[in-house]
C-alpha positions as CSV (number, residue, x, y, z in Angstrom):
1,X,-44.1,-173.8,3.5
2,X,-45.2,-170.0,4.7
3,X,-47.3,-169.1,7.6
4,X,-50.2,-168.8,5.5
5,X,-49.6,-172.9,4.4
6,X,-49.4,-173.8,8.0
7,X,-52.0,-171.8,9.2
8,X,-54.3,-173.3,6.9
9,X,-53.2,-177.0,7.1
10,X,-54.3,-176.7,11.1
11,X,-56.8,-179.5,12.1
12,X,-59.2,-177.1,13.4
13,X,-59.2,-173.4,14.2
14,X,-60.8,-170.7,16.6
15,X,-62.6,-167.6,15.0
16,X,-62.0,-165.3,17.6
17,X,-63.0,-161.7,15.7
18,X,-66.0,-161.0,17.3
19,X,-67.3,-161.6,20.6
20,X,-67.1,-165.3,21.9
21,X,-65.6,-167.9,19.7
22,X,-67.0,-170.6,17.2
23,X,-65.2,-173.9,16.0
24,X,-63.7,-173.6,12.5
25,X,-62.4,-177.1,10.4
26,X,-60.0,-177.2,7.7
27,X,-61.1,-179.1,4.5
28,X,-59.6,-179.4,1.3
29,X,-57.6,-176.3,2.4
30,X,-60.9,-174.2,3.1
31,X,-61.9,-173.1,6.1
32,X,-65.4,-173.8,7.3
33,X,-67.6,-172.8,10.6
34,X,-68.7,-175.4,12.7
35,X,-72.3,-173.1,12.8
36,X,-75.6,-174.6,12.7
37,X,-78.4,-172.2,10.8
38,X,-79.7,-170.4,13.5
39,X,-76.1,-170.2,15.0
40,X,-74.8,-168.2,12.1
41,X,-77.8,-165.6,12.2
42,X,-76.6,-165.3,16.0
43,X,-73.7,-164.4,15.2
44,X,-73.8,-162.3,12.8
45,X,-76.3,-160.3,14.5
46,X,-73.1,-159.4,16.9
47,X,-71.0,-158.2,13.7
48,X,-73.6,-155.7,12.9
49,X,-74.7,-154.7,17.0
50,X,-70.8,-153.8,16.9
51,X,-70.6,-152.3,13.5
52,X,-67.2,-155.1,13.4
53,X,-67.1,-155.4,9.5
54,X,-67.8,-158.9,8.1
55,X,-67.5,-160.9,5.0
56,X,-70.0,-163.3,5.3
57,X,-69.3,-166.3,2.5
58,X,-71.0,-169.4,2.0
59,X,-68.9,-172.4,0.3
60,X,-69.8,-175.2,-2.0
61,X,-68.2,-178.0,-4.2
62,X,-67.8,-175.4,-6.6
63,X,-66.3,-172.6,-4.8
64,X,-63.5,-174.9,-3.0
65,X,-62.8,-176.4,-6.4
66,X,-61.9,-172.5,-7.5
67,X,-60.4,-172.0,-4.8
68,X,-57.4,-174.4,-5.8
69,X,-57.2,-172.9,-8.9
70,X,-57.1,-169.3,-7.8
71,X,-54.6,-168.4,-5.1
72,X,-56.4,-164.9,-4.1
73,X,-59.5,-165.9,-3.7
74,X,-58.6,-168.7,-1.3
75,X,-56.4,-166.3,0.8
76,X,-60.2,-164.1,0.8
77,X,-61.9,-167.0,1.0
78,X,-60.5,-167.8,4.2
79,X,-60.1,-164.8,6.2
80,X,-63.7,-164.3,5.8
81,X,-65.3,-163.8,9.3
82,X,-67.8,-166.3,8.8
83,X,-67.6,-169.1,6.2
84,X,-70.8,-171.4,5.6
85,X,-71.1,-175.0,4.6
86,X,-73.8,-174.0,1.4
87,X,-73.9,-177.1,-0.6
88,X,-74.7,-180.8,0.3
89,X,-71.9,-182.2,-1.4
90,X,-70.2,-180.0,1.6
91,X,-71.8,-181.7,4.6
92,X,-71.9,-185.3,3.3
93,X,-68.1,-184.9,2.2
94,X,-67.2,-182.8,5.8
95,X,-69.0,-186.7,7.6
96,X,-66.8,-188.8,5.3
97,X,-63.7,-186.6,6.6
98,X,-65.3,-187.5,10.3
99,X,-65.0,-183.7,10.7
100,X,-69.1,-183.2,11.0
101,X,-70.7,-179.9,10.2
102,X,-74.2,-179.6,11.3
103,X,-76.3,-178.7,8.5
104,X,-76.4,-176.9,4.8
105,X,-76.8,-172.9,5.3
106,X,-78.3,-172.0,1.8
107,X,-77.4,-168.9,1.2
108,X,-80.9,-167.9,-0.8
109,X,-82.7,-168.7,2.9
110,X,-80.0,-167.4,4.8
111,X,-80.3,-164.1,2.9
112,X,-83.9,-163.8,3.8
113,X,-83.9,-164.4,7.2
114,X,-81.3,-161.8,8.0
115,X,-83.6,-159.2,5.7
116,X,-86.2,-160.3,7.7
117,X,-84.5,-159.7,11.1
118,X,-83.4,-155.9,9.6
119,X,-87.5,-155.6,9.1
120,X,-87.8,-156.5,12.9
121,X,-84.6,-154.9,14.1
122,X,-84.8,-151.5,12.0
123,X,-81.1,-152.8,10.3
124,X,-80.8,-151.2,6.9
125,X,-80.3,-152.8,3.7
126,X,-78.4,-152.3,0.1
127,X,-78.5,-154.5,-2.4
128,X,-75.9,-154.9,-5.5
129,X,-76.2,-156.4,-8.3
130,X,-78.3,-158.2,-11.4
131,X,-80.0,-156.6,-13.9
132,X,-81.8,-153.5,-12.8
133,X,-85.3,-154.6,-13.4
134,X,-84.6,-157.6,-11.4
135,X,-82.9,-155.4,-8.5
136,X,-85.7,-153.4,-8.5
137,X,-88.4,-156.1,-8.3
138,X,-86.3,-157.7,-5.7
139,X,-86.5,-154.3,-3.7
140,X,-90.2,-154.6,-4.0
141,X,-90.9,-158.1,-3.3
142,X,-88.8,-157.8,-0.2
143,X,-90.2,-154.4,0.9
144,X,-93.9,-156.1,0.2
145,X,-92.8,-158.9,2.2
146,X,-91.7,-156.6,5.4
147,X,-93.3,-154.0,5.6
148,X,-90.6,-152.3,8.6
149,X,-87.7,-153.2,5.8
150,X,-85.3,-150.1,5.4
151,X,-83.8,-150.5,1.9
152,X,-81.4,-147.4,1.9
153,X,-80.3,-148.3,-1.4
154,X,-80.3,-150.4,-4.4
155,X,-77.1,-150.5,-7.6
156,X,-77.2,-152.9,-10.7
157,X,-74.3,-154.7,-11.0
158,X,-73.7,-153.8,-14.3
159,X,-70.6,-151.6,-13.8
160,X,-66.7,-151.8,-14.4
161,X,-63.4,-151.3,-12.1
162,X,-63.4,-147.7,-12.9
163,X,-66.8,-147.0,-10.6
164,X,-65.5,-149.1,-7.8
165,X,-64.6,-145.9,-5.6
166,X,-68.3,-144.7,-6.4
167,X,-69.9,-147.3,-4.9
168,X,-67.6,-147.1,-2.0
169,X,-68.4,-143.5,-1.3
170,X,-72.1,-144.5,-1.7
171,X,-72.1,-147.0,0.6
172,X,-69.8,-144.9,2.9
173,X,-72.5,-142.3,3.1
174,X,-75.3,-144.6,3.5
175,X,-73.9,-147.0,5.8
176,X,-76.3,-149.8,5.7
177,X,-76.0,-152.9,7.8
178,X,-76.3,-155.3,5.0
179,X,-75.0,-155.2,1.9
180,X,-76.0,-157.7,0.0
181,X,-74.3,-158.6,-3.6
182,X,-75.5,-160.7,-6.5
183,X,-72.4,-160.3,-8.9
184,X,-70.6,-163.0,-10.3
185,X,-67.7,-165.0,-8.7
186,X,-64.8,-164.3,-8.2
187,X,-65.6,-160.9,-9.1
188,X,-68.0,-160.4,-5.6
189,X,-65.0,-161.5,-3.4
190,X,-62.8,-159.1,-5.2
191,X,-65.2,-156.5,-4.8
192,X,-65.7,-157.0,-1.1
193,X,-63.0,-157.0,-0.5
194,X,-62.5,-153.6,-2.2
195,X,-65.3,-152.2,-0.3
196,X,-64.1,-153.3,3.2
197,X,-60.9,-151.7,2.6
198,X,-62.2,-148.4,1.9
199,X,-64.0,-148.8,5.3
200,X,-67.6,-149.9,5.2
201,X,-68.2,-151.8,8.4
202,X,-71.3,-153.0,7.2
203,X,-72.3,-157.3,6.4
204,X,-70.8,-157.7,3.4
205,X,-72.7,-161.2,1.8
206,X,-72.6,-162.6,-1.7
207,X,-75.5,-164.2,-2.5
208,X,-75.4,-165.2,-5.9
209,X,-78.4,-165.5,-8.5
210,X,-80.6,-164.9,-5.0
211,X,-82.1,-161.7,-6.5
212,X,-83.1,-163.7,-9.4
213,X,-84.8,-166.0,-7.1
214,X,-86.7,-163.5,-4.8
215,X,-87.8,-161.5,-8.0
216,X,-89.2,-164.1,-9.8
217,X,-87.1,-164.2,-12.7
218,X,-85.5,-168.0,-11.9
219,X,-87.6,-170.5,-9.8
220,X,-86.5,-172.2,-7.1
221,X,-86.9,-176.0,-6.5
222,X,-89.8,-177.7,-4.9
223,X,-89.4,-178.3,-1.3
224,X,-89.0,-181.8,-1.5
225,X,-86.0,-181.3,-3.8
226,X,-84.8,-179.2,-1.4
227,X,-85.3,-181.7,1.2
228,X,-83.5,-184.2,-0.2
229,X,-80.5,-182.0,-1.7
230,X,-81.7,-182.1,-5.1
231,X,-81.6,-178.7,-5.6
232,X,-78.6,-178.5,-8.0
233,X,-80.1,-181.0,-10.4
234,X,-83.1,-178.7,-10.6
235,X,-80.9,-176.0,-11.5
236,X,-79.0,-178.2,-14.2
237,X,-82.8,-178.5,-15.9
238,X,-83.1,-175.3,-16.0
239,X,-79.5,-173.7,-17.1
240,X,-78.2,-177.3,-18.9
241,X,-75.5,-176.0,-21.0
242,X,-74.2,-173.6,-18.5
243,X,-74.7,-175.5,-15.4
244,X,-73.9,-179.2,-16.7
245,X,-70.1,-179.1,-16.8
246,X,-70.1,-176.9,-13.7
247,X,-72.0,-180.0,-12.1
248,X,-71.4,-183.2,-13.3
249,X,-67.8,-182.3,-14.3
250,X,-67.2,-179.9,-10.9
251,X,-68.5,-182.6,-8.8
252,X,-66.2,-185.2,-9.8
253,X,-63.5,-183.0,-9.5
254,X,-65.0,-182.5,-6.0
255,X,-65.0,-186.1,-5.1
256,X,-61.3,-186.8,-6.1
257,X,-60.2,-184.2,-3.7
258,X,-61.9,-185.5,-0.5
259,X,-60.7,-189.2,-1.7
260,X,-57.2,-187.8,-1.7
261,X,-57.8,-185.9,1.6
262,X,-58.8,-189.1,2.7
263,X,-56.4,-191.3,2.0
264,X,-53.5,-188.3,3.0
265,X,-54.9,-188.5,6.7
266,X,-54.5,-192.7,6.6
């Protein structure tokens, strides 16, 4: 086994890149913060005061079962500065493990509230990805919704490999304190991690079909789905044949691996 296996089989580990430290848990091989909502804006808000790049990544049932099938983006994955529990399946399995995280950090509210503490705290903002209508209406509803909101610059996501090295001069030039990106994964990860190596110390966070959300184009659950983690199945109504096996078949998948996580630690 490497240093990367045992590093990663540890119990619990210490994030220790930014100012402070924050509990971390291992589970299912994924690295998780210990970071309650609020906490997480807190802390990020330190990245960006000292322009310390950050790869902020939320992780669900979905995204650990990928990571077992895809060595590279585990290994991003988890040297990702913060990592969120975003999924339910996360925190109920993270209480069966009796390794407690606090609460789901949805990464649709999550992305608002840090736009809406750039609106308050004069941070700037790039968004990537989506169609460029919906990127565009996205830019509006959020500059509608705070009015102090300094969206330095918006991209489709609609591009190849080849015009990677663009968009890092772009956002080179700009430097904003928030990028956020609504590609595809594992294509985001792979992206970001592009990016950051060609020096942009800005917030780096995937964020999924959010855009589609904010714009309009895809509704969001009711609140009382939300509430009572019901959120997924209102997606699978929506998308059925692209969200069902991703779902019904993913979270089984899901299940067997805390079981077996379970019955390794007895």
């Amino acid at each position: 086994m490497d240093n990367y296996d045992n590093f990663i089989r540890n119990e619990i580990v210490t994030n220790e890149k930014v100012l402070g430290t924050n509990k971390r848990i291992i589970m299912m091989d994924t690295i998780i913060d210990v970071l309650s909502y609020n906490e997480t804006i807190e802390l990020v808000e330190k990245y960006v005061n000292t322009k310390t790049p950050l790869h902020l990544m939320g992780v669900n049932a979905d995204k650990i079962n990928e990571l077992h099938k895809n060595p590279k983006l585990k290994e991003i994955v988890n040297s990702c500065g913060i990592i969120n529990a975003d999924g339910a399946s996360v925190i109920l399995a993270s209480k069966f493990l009796d390794k407690k995280l606090p609460e789901r950090v949805a990464g649709v509210d999550l992305m608002q509230s840090l736009v809406e503490l750039s609106a308050k705290k004069g941070y700037s903002v790039y968004l990537l990805g989506a169609k460029q209508e919906v990127v565009e209406k996205t830019a509006n509803v959020l500059q509608e919704r705070y009015q102090n909101l300094n969206i330095c610059g918006i991209r489709n996501g609609y591009f190849d490999s080849t015009q990677w090295e663009e968009i890092a001069n772009e956002l080179n030039e700009l430097n904003p304190d928030f990028i956020f990106v609504g590609i595809t994964s594992p294509l985001k990860e792979y992206l970001i991690e592009y990016l950051q190596n060609r020096g942009n110390k800005g917030v780096f966070m995937g964020v999924g079909g959010s855009f589609d959300v904010i714009s309009g184009n895809i509704a969001r659950a009711p609140v009382w789905m939300q509430k009572h983690n019901l959120e997924w199945l209102f997606r699978v109504i929506q998308e059925p044949r692209r969200l069902f096996k991703r779902y019904f078949v993913g979270n089984t998948v899901f299940i067997i691996s805390v079981l077996n996580e379970k019955l390794s630690k007895r």
